[in-house]
Each structure stands twice: as C-alpha cells, then as structure tokens.
Backbone as CSV, one residue per row, in Angstrom:
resi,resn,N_x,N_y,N_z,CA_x,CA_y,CA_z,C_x,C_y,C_z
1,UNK,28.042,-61.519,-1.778,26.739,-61.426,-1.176,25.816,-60.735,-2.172
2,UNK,24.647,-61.288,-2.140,24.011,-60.822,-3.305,23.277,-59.227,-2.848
3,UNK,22.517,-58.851,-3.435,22.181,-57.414,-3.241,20.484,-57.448,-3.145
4,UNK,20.294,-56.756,-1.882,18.568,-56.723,-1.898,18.282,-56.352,-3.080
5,UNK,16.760,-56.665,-3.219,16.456,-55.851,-4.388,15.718,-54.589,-3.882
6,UNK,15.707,-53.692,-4.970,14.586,-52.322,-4.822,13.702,-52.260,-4.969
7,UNK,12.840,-51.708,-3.906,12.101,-51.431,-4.297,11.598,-50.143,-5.134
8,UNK,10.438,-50.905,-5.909,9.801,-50.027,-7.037,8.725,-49.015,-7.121
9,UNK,9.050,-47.610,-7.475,7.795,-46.604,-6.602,7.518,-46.501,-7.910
10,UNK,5.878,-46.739,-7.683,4.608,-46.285,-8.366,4.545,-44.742,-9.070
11,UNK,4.712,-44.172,-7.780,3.843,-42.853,-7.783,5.365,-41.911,-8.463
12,UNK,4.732,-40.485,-8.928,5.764,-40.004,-9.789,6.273,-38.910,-9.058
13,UNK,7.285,-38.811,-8.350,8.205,-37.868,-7.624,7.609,-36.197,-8.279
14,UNK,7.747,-34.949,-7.770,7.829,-33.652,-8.602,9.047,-33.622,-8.828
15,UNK,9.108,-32.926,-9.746,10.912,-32.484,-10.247,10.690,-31.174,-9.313
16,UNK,12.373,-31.134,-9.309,12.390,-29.785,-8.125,12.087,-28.409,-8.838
17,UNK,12.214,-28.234,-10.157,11.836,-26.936,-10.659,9.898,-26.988,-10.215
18,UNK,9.846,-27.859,-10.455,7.672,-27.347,-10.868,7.533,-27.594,-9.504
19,UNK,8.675,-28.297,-8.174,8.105,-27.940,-6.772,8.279,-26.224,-6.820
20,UNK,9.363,-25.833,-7.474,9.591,-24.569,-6.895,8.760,-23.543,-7.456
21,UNK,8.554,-23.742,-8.704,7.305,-22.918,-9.345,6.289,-22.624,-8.262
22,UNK,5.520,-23.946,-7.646,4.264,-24.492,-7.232,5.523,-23.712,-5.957
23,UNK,5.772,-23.764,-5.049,5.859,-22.542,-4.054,6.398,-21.032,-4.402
24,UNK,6.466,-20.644,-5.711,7.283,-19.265,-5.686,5.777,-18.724,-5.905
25,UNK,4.325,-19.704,-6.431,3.328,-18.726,-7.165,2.137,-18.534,-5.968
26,UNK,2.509,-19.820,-5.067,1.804,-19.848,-3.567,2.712,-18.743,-2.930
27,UNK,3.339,-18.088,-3.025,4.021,-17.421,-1.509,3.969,-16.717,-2.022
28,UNK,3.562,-16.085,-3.698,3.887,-14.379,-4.223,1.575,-14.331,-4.183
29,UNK,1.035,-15.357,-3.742,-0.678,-15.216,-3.452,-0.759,-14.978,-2.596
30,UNK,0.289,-15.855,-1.118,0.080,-15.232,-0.390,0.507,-13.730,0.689
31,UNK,1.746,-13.521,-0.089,2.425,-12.278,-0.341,1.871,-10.921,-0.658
32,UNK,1.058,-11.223,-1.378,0.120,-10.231,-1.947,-0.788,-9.448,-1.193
33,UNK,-1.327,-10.411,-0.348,-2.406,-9.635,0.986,-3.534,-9.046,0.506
34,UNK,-3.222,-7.903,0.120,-4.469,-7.068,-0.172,-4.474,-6.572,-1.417
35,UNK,-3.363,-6.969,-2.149,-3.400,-6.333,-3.763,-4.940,-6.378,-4.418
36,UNK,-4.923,-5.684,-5.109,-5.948,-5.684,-6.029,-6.146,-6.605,-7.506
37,UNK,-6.338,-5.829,-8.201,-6.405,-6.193,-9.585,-4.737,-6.085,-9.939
38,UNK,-4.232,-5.338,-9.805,-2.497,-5.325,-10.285,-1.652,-6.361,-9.767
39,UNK,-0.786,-6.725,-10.294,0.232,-7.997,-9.887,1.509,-6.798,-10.114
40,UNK,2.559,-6.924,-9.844,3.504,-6.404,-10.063,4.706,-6.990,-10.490
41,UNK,5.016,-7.130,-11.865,5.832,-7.890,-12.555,7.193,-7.295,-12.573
42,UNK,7.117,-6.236,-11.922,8.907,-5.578,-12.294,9.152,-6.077,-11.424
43,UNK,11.199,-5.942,-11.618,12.128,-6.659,-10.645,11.727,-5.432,-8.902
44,UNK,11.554,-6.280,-8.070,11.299,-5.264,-6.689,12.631,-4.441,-6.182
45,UNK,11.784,-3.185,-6.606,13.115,-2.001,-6.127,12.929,-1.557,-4.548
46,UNK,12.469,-2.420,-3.832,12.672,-1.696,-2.781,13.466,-1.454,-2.427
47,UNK,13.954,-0.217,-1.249,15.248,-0.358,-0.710,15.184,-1.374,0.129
48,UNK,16.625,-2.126,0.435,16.947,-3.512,1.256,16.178,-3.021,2.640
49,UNK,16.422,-2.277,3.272,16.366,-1.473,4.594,14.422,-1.375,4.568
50,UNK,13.691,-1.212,3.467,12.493,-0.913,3.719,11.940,-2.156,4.655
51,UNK,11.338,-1.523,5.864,10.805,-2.244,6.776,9.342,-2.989,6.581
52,UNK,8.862,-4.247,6.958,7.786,-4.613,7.070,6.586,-3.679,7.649
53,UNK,6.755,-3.392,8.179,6.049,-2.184,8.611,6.559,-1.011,9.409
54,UNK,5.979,0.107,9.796,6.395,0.893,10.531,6.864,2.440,8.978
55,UNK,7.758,3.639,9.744,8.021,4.604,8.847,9.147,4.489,8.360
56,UNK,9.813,4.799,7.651,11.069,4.653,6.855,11.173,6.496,6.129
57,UNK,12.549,6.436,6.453,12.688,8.119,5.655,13.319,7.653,4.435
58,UNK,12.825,8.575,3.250,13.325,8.151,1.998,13.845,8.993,1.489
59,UNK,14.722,9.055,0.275,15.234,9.982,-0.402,14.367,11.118,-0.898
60,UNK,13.996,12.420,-0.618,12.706,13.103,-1.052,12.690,12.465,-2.929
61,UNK,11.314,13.151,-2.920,11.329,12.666,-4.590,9.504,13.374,-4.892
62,UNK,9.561,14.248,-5.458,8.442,15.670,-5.793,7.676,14.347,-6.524
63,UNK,6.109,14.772,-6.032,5.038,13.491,-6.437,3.944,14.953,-6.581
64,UNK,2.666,14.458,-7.706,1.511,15.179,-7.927,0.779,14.147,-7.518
65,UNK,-0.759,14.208,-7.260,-1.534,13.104,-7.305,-2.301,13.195,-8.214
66,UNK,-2.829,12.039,-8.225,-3.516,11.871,-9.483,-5.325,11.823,-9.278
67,UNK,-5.477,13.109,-9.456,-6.895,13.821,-8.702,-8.341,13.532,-10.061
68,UNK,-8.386,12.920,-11.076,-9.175,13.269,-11.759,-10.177,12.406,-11.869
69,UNK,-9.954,11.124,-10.874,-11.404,10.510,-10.509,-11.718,10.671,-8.792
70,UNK,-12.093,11.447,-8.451,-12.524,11.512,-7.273,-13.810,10.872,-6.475
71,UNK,-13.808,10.529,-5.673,-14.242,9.104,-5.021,-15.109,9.775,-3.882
72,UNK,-16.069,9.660,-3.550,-16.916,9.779,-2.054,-18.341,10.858,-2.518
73,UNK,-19.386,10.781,-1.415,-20.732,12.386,-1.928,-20.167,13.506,-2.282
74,UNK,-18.861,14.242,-1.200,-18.557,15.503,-1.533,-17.471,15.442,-2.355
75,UNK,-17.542,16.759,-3.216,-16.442,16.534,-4.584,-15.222,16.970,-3.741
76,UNK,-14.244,16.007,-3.896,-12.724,16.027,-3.509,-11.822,17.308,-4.062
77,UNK,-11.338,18.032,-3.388,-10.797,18.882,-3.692,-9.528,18.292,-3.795
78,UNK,-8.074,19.096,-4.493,-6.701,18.761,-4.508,-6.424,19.796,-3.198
79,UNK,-5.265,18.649,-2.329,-4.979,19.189,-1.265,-3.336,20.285,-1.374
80,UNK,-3.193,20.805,-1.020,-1.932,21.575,-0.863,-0.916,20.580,-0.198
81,UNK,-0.287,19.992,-1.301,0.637,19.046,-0.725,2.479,19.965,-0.681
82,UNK,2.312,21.153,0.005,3.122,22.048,0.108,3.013,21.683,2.205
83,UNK,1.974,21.830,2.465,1.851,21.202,3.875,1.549,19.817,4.222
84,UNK,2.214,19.399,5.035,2.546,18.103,5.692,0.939,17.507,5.548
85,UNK,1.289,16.129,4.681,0.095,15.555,3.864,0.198,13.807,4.201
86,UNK,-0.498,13.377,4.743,-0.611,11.679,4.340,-1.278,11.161,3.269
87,UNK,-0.421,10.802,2.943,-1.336,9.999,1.644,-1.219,8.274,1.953
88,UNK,-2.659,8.391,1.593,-2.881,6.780,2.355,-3.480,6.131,1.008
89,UNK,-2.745,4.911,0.655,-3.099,4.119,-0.637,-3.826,2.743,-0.169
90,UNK,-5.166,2.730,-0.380,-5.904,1.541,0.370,-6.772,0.835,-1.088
91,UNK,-7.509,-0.020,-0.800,-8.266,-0.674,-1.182,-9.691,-0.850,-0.936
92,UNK,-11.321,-1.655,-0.951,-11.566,-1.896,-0.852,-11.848,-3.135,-0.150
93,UNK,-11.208,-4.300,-0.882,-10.958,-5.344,-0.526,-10.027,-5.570,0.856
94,UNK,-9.487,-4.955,0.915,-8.224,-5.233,2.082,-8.717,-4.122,3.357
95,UNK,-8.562,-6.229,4.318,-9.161,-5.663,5.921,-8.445,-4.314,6.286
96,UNK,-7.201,-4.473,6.480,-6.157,-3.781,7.546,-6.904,-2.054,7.096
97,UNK,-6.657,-2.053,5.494,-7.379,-0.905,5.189,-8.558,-0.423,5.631
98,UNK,-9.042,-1.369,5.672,-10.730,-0.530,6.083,-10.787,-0.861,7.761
99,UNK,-10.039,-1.119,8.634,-9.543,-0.650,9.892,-9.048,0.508,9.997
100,UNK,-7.783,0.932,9.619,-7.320,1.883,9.463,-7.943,3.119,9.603
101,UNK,-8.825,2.895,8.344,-9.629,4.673,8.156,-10.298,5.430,8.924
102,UNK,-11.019,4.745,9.494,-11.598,5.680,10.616,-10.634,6.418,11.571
103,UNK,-9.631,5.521,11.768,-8.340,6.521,12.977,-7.789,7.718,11.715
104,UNK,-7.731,7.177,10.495,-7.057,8.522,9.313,-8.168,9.494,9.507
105,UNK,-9.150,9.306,9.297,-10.350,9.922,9.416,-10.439,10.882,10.789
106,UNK,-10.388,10.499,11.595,-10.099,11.178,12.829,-8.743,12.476,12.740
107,UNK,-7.775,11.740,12.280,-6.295,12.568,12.697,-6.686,13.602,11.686
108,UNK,-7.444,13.174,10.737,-8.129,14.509,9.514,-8.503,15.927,10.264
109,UNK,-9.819,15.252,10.700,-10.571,15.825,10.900,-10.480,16.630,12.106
110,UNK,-9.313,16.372,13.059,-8.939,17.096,14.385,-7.633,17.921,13.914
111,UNK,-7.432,18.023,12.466,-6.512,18.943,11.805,-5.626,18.822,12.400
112,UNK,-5.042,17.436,12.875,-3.853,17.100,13.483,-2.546,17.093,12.030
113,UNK,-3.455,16.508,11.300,-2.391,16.047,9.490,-3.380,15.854,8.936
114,UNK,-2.733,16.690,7.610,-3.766,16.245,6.145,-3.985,15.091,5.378
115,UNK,-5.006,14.349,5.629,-5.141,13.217,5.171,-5.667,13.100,3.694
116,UNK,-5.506,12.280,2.972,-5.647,12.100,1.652,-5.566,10.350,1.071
117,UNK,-6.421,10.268,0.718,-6.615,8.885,0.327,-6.299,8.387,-1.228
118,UNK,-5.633,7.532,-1.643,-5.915,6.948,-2.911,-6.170,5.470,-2.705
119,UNK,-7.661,5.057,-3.736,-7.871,3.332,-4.002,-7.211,3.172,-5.236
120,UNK,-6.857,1.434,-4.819,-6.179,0.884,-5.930,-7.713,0.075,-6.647
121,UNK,-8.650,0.366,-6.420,-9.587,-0.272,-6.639,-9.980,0.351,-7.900
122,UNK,-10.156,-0.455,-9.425,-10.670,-0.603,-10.411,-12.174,0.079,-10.640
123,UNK,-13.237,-0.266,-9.963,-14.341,0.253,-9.977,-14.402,1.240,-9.021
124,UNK,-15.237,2.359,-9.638,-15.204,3.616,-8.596,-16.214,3.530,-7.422
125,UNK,-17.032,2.095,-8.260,-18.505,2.336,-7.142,-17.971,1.298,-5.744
126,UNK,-16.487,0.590,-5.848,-16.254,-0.792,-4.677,-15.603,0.549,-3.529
127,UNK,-14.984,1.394,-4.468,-14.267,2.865,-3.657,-14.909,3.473,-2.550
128,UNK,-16.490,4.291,-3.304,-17.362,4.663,-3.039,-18.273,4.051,-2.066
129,UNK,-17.979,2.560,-2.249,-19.308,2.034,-1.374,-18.536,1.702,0.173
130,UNK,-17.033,1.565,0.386,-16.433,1.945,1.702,-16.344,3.204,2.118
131,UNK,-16.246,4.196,1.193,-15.982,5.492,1.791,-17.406,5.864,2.544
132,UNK,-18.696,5.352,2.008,-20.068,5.192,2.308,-19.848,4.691,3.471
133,UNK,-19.459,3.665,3.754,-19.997,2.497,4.581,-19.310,3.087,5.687
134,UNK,-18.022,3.613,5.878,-17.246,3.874,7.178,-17.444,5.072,7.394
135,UNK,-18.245,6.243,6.429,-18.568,7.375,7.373,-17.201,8.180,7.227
136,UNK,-16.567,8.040,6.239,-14.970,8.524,6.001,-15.130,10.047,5.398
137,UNK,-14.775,11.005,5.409,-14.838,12.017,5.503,-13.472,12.761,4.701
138,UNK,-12.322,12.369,4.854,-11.066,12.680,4.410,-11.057,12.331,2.596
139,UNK,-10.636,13.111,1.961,-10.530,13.250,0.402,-10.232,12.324,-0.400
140,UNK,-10.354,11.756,-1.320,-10.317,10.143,-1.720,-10.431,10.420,-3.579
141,UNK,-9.202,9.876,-4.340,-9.153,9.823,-5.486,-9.324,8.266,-6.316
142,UNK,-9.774,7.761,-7.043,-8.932,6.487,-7.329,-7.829,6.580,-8.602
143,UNK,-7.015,5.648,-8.326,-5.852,5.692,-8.607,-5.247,4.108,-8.601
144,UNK,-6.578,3.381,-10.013,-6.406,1.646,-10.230,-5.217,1.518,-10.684
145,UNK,-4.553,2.811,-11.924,-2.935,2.065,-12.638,-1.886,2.276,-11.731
146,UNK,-2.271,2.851,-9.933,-1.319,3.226,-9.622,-0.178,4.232,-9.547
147,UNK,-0.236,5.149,-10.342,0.343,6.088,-11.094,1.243,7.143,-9.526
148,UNK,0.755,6.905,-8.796,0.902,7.478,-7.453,2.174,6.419,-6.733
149,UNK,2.073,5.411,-6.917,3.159,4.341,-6.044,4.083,4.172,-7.173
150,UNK,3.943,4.463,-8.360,4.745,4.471,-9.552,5.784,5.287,-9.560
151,UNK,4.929,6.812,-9.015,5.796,7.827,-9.250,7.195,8.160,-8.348
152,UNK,6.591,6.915,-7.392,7.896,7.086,-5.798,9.192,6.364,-6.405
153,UNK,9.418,5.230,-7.488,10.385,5.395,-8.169,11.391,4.442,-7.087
154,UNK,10.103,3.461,-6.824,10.779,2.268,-5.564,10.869,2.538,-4.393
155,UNK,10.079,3.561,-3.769,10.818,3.779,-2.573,9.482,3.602,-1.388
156,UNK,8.754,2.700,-2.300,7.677,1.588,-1.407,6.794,0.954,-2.806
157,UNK,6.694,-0.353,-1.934,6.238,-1.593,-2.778,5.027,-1.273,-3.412
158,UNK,4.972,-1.725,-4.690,3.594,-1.883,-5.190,2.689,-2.777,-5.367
159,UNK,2.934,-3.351,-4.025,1.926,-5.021,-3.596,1.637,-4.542,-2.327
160,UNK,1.714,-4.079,-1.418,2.231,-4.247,-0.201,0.930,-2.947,0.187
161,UNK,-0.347,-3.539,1.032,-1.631,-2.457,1.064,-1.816,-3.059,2.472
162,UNK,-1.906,-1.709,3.173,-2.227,-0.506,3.084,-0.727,-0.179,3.195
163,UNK,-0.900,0.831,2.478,0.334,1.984,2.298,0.424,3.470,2.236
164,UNK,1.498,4.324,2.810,1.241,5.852,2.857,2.485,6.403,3.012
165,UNK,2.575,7.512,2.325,3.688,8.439,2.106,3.435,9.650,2.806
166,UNK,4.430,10.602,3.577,4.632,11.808,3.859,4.835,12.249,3.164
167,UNK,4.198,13.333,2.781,4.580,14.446,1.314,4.833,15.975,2.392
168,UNK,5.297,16.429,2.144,5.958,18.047,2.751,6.774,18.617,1.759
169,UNK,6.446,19.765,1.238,6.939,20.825,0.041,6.870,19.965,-1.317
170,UNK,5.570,19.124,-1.373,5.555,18.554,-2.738,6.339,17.373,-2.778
171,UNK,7.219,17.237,-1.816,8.394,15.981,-1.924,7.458,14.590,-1.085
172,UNK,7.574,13.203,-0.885,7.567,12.402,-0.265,8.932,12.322,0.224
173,UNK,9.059,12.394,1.601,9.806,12.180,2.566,10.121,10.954,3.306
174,UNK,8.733,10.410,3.263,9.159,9.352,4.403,7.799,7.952,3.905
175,UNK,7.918,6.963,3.977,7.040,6.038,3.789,6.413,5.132,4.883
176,UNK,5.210,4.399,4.921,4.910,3.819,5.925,4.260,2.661,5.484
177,UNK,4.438,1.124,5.687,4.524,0.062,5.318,3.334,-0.146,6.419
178,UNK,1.753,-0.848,5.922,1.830,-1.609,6.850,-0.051,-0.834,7.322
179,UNK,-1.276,-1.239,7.770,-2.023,-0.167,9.094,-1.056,0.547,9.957
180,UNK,-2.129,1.828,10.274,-1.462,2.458,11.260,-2.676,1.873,12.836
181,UNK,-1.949,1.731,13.414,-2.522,0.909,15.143,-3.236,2.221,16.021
182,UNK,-2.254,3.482,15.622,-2.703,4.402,16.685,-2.332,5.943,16.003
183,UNK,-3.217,6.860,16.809,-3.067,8.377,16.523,-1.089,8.527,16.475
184,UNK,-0.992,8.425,17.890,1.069,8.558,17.414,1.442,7.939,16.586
185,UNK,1.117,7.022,16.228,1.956,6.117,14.637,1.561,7.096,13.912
186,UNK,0.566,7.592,13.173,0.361,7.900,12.216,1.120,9.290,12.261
187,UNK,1.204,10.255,13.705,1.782,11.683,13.466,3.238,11.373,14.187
188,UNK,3.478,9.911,13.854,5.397,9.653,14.093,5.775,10.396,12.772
189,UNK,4.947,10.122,11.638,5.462,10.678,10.301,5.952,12.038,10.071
190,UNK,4.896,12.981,11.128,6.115,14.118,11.151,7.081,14.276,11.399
191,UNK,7.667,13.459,11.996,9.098,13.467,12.605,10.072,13.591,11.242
192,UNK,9.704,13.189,10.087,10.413,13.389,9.262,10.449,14.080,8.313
193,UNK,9.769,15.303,8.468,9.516,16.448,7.327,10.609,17.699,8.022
194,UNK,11.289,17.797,7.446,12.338,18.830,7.600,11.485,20.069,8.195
195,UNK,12.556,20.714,9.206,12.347,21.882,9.820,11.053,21.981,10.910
196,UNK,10.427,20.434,11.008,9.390,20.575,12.421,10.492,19.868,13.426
C-alpha cells in the first residue's frame, strides 16, 4: 500500500532552546515587579523556605545602613539600630511600595516601631518626590547599589520590592517579603527579636 504523502510546512517551527530563552527572559520581566534599575545576575541565595510573602526568621547577621545620601525636607538622622528597627527597602516606581508607606508612616510615628526607609531608586529627586507626595515622615536614605540587601548575605531577595528587615542589637533577625496590609503585620515582626 502506498504511503500518503506529507504534508509540507511553510512556516519555521522555534527550536526549543530560543522557546525557552523567549520564556526564561519574559518570566524573570515579569518576576521582577518592582525592581528598579538593578537586575540581579548572581545565582539566587535565597533560603528554599523564604516565603512569598509574609515574615521569615533568619539567621541574625549585624547590618550598618548606608546613611550618606539622605532623602526627604528634614535631614535624616541615623537611627539606633540597637532598638527594634524596620527597615523598609522601597522604590519609587513600585505600587505596593507607595501603598505601604503611609501605614509605615503611621506605626512610626505612634512610636509603635522604628521605621526606616531605604530607595533602590537611582535619582535622589524620583526618592524625594514620593517622600513629598505621601506626606511620609519616617527617615529615608537612598541606597541605588543596594549595599543594604547585599549585606544580608541572601537572606532576602534582591529583586523582590517592597522589602524589610527586623534589625534588634544591630543584627537582622527576621525578614519580610512582600507590602505590609495592616498595623499587626507589620508589629508581627516583633515577635522575633529575642527577649520581647
């Protein structure tokens, strides 16, 4: 019996590598969310266990901040990160962030927890012109190379905005992936500073 014949395709198939390229560079754009100017080319150290969002306790690990461009009208003082400190790493560009602040702003300012801000934002004036715009009040450095999410040494992503660390006796304690939704989310973080 003879054999149909085939048919003949025109059009040119993708090879499966340049499909996979063409989704590894779409899903690390849209992965990204709120990054800034930085891409993050190292292999990702997170721990397996670090959650999509919410707090995570981490191995302590002694952090300074990096105070020498300070951001907002009043000059930013360095906070005593010897007492229970949030440090909140935001952006400009990124919604969730500029939701966020006003509730950080609040838990500040009712001296519930010490709030402390770093932008990943490049220009000081994109910093400046949210800290303007939302009426934000809480201390604000920028901090474009990162040098602050660097220093945690993997123990939260450096794509992944808005982001914030518990600092207590100089150490980061505990990390938080993600906006915070409410006043208790944000002072769940004490729960993990030794001896409260």
């Amino acid at each position: 019996m003879p054999r149909p014949a085939r048919a003949v395709r025109t059009g040119r198939r993708p090879r499966p590598a340049a499909l996979a390229a063409l989704v590894t560079v779409g899903a690390a754009l849209l992965l990204a969310g709120c990054s800034t100017t930085y891409v993050d080319t190292s292999p990702d150290t997170r721990p397996a266990d670090l959650p999509q969002s919410g707090w995570i306790a981490v191995d302590p690990i002694a952090v300074t901040l990096p105070t020498e461009a300070p951001l907002g009208a009043a000059p930013a003082t360095a906070p005593d990160l010897d007492e229970p400190t949030l440090v909140n790493v935001w952006a400009s560009s990124c919604g969730p962030c500029r939701e966020e602040m006003p509730l950080l702003d609040r838990v500040d300012a009712a001296g519930d927890l010490q709030v402390v801000g770093l932008s990943r934002d490049v220009s000081t004036d994109d910093g400046e012109d949210l800290i303007a715009d939302l009426g934000v009040a809480f201390d604000s450095w920028q901090d474009a190379d990162l040098s602050f999410l660097r220093s945690l040494d993997g123990r939260a992503s450096l794509v992944w905005l808005p982001a914030s660390a518990m600092v207590a006796d100089g150490e980061v304690v505990a990390v938080h992936v993600g906006p915070f939704h409410s006043r208790a989310e944000v002072l769940e973080g004490l729960d993990h500073v030794p001896g409260r």
